[in-house]
PDB file of N, CA, C, O and CB in Angstrom:
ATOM      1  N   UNK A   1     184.308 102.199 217.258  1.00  0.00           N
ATOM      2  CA  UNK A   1     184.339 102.720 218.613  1.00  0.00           C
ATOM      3  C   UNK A   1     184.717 101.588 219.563  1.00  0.00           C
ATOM      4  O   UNK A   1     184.505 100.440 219.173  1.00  0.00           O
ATOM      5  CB  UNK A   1     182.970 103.347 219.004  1.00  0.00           C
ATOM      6  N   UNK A   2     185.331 101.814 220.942  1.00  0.00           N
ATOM      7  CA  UNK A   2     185.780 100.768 221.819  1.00  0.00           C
ATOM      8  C   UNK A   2     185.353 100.235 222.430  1.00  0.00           C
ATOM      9  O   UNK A   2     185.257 101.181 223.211  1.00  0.00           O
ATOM     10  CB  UNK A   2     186.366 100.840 222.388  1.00  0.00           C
ATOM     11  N   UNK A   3     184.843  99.361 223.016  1.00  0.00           N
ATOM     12  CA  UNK A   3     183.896  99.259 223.773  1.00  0.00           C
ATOM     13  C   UNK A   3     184.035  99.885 224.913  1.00  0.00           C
ATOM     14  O   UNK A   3     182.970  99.926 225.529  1.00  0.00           O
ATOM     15  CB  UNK A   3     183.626  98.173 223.924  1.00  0.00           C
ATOM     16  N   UNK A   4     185.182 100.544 225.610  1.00  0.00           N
ATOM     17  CA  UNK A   4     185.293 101.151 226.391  1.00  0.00           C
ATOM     18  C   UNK A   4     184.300 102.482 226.083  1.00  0.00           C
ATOM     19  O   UNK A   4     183.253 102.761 226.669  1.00  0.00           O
ATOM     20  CB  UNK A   4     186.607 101.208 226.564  1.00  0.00           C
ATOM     21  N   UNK A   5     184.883 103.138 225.100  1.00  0.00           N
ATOM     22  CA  UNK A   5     184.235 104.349 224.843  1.00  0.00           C
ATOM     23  C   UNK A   5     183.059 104.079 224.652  1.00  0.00           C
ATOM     24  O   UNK A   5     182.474 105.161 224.592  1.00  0.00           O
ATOM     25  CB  UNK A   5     184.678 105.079 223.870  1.00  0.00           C
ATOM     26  N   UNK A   6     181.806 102.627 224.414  1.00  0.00           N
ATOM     27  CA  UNK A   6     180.832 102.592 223.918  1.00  0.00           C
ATOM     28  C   UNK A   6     180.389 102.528 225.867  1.00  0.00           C
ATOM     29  O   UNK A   6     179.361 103.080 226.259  1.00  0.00           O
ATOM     30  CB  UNK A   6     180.577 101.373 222.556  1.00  0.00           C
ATOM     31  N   UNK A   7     181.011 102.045 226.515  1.00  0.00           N
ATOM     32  CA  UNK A   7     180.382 101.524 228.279  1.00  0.00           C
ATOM     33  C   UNK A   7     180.510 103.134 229.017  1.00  0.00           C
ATOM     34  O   UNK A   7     179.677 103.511 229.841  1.00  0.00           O
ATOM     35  CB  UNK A   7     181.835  99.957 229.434  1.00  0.00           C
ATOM     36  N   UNK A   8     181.773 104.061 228.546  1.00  0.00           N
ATOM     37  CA  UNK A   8     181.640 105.408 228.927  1.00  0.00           C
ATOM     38  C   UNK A   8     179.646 106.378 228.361  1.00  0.00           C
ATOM     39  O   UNK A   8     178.871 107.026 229.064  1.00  0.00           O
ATOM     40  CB  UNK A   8     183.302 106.134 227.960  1.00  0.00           C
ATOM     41  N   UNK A   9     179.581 106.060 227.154  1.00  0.00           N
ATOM     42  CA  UNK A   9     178.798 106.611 227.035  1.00  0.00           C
ATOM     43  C   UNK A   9     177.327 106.411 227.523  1.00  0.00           C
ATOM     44  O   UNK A   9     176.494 107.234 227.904  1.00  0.00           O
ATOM     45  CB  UNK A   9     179.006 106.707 226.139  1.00  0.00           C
ATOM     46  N   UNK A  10     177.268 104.821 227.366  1.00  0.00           N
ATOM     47  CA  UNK A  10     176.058 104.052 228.382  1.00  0.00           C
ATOM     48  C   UNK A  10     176.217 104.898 230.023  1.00  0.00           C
ATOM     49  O   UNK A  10     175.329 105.711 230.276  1.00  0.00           O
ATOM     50  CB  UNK A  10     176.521 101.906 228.598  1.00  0.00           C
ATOM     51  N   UNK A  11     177.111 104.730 230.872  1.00  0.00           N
ATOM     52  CA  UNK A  11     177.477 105.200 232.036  1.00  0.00           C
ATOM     53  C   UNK A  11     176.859 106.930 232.317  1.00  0.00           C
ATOM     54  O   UNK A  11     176.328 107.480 233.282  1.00  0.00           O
ATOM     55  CB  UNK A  11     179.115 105.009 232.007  1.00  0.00           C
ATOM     56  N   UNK A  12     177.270 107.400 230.884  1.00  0.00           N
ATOM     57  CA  UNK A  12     177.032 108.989 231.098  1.00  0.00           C
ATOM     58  C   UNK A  12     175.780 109.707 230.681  1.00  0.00           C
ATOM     59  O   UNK A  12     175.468 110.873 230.923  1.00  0.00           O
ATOM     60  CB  UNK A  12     178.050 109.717 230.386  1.00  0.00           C
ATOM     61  N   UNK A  13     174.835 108.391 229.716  1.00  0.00           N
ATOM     62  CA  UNK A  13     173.626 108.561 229.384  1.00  0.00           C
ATOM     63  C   UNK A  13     173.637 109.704 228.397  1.00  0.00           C
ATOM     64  O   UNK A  13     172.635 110.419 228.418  1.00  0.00           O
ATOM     65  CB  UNK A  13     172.810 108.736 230.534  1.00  0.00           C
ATOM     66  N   UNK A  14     174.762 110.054 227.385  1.00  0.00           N
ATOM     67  CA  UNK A  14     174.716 110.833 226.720  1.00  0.00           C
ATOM     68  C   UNK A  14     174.295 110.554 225.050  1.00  0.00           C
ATOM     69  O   UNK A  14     174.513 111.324 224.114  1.00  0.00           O
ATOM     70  CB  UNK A  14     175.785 111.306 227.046  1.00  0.00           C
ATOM     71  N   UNK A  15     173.666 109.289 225.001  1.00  0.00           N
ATOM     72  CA  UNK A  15     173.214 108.918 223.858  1.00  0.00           C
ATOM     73  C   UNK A  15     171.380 108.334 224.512  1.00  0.00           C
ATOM     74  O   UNK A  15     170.934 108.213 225.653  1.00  0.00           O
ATOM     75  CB  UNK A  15     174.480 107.631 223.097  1.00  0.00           C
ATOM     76  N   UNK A  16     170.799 108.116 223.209  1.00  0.00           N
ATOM     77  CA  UNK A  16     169.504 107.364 223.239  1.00  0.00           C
ATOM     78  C   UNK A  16     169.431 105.996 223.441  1.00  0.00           C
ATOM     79  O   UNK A  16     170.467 105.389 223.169  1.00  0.00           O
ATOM     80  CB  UNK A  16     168.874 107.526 222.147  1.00  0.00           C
ATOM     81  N   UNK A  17     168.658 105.455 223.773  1.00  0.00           N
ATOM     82  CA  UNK A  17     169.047 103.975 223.691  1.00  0.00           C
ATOM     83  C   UNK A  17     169.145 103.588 222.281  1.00  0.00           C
ATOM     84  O   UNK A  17     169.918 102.667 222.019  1.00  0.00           O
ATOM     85  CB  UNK A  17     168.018 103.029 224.410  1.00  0.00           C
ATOM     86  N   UNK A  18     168.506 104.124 221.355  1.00  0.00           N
ATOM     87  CA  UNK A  18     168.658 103.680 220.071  1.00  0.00           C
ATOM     88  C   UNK A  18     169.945 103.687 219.533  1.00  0.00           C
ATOM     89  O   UNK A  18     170.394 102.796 218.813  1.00  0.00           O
ATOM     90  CB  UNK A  18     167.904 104.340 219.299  1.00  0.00           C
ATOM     91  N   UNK A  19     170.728 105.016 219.995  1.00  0.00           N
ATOM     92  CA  UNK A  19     172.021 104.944 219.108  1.00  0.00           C
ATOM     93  C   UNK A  19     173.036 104.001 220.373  1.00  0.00           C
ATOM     94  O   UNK A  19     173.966 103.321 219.940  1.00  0.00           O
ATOM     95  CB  UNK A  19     172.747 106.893 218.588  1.00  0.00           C
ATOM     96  N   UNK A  20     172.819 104.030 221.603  1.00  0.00           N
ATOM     97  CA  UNK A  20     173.459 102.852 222.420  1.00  0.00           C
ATOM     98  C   UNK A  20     173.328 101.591 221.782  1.00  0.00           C
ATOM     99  O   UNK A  20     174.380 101.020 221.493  1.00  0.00           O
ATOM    100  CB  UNK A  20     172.855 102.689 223.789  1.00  0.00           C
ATOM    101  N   UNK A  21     172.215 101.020 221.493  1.00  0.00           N
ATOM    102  CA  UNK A  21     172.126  99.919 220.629  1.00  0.00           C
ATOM    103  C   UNK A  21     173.062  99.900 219.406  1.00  0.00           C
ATOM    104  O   UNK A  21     173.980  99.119 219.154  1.00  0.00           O
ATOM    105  CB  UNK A  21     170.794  99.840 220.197  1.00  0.00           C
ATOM    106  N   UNK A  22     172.740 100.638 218.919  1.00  0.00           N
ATOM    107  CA  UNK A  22     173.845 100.535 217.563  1.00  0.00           C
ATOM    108  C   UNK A  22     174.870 100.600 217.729  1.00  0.00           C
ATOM    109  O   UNK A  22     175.601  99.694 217.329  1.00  0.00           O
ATOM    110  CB  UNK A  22     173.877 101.358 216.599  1.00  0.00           C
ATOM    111  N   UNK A  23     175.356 101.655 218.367  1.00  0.00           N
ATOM    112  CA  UNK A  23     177.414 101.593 219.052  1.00  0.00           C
ATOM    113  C   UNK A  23     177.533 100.329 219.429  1.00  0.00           C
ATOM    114  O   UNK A  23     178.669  99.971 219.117  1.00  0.00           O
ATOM    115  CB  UNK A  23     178.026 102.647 220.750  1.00  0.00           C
ATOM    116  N   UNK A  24     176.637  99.001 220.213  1.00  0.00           N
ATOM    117  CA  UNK A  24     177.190  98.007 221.103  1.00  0.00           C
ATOM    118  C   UNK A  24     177.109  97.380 219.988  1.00  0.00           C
ATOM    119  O   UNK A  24     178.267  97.026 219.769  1.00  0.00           O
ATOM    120  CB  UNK A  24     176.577  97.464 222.460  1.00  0.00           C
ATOM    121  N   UNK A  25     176.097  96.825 218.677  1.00  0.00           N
ATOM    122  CA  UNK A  25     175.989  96.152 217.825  1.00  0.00           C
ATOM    123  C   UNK A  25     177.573  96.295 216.686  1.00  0.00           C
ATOM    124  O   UNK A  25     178.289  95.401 216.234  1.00  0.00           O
ATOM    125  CB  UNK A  25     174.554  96.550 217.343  1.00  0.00           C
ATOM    126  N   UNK A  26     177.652  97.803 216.531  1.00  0.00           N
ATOM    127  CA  UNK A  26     178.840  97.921 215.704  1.00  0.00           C
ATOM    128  C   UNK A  26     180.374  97.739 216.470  1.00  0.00           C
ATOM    129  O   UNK A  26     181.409  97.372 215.913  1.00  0.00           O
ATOM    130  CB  UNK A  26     178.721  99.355 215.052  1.00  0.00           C
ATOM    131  N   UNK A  27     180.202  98.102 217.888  1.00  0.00           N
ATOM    132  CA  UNK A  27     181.493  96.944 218.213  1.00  0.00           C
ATOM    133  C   UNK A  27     181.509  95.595 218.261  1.00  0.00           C
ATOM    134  O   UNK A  27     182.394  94.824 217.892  1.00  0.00           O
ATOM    135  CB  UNK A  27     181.994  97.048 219.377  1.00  0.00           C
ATOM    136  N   UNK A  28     180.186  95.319 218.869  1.00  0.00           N
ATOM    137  CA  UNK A  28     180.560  93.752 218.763  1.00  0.00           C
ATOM    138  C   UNK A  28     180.547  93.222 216.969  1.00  0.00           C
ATOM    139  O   UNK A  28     180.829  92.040 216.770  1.00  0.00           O
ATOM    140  CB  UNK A  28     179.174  92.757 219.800  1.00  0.00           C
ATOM    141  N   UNK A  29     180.302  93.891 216.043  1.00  0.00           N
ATOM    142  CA  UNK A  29     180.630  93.410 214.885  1.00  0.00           C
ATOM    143  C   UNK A  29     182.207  93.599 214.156  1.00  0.00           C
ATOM    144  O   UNK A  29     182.797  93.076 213.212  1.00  0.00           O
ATOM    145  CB  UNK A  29     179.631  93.959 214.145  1.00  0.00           C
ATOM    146  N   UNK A  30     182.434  94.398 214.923  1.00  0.00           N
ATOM    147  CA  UNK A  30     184.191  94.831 214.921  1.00  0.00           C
ATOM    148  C   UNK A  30     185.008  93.434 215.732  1.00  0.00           C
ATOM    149  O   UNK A  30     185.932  92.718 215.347  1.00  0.00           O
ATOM    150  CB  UNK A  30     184.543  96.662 216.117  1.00  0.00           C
ATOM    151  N   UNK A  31     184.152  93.442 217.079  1.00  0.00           N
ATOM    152  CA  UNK A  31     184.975  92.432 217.429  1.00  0.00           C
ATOM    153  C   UNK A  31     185.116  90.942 216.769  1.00  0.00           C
ATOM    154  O   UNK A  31     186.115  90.232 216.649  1.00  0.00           O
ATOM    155  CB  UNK A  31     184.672  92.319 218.616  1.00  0.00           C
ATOM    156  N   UNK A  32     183.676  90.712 216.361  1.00  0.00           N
ATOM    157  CA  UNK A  32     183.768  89.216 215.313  1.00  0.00           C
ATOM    158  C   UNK A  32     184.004  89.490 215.009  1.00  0.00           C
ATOM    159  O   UNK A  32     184.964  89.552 215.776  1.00  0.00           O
ATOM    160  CB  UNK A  32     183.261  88.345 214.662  1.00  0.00           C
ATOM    161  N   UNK A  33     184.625  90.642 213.394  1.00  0.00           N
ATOM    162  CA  UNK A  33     185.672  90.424 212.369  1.00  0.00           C
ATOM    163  C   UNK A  33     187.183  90.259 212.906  1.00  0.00           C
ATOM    164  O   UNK A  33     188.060  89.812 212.167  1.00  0.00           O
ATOM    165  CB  UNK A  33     185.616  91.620 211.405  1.00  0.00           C
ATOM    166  N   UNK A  34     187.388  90.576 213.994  1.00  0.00           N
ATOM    167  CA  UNK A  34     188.869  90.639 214.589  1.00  0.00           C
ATOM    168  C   UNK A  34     188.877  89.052 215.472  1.00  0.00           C
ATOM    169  O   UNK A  34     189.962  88.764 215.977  1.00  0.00           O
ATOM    170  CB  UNK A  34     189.122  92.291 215.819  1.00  0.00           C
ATOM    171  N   UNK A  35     187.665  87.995 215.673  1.00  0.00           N
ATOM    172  CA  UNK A  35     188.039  86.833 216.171  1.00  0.00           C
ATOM    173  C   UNK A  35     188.211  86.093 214.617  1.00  0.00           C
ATOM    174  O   UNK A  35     189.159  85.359 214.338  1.00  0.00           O
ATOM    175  CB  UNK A  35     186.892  86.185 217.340  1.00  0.00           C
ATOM    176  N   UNK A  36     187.321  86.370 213.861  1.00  0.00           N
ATOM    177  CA  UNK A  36     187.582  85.417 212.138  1.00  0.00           C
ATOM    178  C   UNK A  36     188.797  85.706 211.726  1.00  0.00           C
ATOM    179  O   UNK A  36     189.422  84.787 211.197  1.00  0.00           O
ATOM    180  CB  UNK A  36     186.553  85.876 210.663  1.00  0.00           C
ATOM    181  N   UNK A  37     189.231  86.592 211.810  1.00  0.00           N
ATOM    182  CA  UNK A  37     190.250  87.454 211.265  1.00  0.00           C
ATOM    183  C   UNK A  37     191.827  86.516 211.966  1.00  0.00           C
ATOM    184  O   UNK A  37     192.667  86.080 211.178  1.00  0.00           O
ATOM    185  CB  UNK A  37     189.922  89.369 211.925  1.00  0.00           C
ATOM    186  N   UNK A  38     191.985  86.340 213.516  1.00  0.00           N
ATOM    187  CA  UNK A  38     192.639  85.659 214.402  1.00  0.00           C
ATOM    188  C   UNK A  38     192.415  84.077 214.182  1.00  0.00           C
ATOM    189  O   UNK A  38     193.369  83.300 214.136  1.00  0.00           O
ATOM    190  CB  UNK A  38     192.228  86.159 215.716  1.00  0.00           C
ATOM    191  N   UNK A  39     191.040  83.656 214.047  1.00  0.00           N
ATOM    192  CA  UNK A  39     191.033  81.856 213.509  1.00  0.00           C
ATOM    193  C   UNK A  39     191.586  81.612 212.151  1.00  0.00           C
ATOM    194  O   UNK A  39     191.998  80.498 211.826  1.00  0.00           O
ATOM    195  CB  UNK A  39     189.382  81.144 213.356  1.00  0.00           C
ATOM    196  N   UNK A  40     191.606  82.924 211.130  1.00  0.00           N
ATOM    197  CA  UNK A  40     192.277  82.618 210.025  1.00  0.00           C
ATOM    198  C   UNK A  40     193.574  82.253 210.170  1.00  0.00           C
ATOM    199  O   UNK A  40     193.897  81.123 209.805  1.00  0.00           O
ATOM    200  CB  UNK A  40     192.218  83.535 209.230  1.00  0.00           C
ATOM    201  N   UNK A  41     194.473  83.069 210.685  1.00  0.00           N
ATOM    202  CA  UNK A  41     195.485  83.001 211.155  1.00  0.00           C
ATOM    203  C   UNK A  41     195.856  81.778 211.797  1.00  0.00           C
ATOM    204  O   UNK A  41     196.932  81.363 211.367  1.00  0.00           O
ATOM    205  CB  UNK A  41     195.549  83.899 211.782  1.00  0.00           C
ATOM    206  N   UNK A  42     195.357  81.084 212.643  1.00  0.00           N
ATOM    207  CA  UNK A  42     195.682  80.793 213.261  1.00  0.00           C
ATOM    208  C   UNK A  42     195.627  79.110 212.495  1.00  0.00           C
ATOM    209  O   UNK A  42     196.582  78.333 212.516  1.00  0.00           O
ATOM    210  CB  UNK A  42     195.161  81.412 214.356  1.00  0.00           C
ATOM    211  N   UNK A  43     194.421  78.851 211.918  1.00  0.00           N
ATOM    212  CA  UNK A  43     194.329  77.932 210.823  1.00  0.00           C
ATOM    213  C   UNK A  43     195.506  77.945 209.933  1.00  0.00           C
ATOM    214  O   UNK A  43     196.125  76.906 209.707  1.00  0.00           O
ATOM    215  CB  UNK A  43     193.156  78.202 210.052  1.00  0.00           C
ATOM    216  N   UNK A  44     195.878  79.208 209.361  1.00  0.00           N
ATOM    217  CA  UNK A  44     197.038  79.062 208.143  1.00  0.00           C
ATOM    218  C   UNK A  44     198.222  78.536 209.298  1.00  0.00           C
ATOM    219  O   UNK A  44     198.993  77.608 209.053  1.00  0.00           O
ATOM    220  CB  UNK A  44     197.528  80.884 207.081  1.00  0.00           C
ATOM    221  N   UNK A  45     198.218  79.068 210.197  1.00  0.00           N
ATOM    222  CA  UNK A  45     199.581  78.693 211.532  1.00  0.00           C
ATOM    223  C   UNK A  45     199.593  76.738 211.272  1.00  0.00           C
ATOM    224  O   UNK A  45     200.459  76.082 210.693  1.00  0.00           O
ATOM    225  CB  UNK A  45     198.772  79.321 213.981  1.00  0.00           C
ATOM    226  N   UNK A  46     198.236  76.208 211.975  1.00  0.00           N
ATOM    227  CA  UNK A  46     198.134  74.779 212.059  1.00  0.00           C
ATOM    228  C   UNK A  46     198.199  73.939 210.519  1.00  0.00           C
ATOM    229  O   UNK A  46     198.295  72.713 210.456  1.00  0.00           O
ATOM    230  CB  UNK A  46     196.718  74.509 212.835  1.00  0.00           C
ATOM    231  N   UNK A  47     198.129  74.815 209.344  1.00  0.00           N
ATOM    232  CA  UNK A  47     198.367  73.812 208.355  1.00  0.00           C
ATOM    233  C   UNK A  47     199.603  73.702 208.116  1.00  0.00           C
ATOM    234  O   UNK A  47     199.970  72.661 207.572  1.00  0.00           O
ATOM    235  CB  UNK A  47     197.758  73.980 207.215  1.00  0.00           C
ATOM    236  N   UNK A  48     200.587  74.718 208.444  1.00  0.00           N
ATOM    237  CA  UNK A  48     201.784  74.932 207.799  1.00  0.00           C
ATOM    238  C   UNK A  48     202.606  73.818 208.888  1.00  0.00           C
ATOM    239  O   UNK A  48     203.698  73.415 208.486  1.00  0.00           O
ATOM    240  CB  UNK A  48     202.303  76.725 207.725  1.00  0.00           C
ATOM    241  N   UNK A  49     202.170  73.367 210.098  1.00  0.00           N
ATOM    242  CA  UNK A  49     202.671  72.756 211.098  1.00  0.00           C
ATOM    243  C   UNK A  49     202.278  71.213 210.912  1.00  0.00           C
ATOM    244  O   UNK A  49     202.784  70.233 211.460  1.00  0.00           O
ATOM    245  CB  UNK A  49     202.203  73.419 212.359  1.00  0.00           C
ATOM    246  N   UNK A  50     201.089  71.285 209.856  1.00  0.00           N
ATOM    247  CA  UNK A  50     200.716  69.862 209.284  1.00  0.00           C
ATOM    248  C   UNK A  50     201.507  69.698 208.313  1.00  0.00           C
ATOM    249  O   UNK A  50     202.240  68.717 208.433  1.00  0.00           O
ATOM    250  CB  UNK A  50     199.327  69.617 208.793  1.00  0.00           C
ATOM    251  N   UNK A  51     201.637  70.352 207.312  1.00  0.00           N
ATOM    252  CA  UNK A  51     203.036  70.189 206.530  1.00  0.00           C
ATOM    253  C   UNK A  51     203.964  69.996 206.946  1.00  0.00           C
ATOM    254  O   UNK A  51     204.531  68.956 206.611  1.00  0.00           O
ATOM    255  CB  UNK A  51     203.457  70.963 205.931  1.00  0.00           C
ATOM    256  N   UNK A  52     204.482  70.736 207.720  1.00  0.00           N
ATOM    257  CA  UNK A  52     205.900  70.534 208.184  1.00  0.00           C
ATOM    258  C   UNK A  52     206.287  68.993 208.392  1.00  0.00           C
ATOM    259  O   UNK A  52     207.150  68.347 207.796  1.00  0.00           O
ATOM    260  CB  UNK A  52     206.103  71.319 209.565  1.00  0.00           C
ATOM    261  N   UNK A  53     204.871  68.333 210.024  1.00  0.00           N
ATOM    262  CA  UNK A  53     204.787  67.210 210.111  1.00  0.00           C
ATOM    263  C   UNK A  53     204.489  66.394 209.107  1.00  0.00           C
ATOM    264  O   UNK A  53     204.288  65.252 209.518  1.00  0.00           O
ATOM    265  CB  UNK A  53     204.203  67.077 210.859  1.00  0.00           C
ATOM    266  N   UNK A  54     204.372  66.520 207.893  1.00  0.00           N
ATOM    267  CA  UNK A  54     204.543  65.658 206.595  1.00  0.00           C
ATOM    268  C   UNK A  54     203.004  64.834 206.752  1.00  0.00           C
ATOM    269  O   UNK A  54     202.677  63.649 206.679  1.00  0.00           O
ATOM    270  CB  UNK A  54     206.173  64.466 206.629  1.00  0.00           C
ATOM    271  N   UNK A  55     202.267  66.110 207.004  1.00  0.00           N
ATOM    272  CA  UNK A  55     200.833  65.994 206.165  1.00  0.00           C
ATOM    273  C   UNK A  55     200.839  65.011 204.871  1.00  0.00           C
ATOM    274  O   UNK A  55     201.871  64.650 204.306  1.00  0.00           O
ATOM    275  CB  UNK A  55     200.409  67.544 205.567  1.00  0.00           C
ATOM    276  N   UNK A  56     199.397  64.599 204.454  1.00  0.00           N
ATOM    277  CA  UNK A  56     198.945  64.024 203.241  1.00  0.00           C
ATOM    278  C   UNK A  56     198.325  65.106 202.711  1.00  0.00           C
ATOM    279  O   UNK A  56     197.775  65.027 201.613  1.00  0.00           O
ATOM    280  CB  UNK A  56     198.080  62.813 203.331  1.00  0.00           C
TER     281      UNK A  56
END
């Protein structure tokens, strides 16, 4: 879920706080896999640029 759609539903009070809790917990666990996911990347980016520069 988006966090948009998770701040719509907080706003409209159409959940419990219990399941509000859990929607905000399971996006923000969506969103850390999508920042690890981007440092991977971005690591394989900086080694290949250490190679290039004729890494050891």
């Amino acid at each position: 879920m988006a966090s948009e759609e998770t701040a719509e539903q907080i706003k409209a009070n159409e959940t419990t706080k219990e399941e509000q809790i859990r929607n905000i917990r399971k996006n923000r666990a969506q969103l850390l896999d999508e920042i690890h996911e981007k440092q991977q990347q971005l690591d394989r980016l900086d080694y290949m640029l250490y190679q290039i520069k004729g890494g050891k």
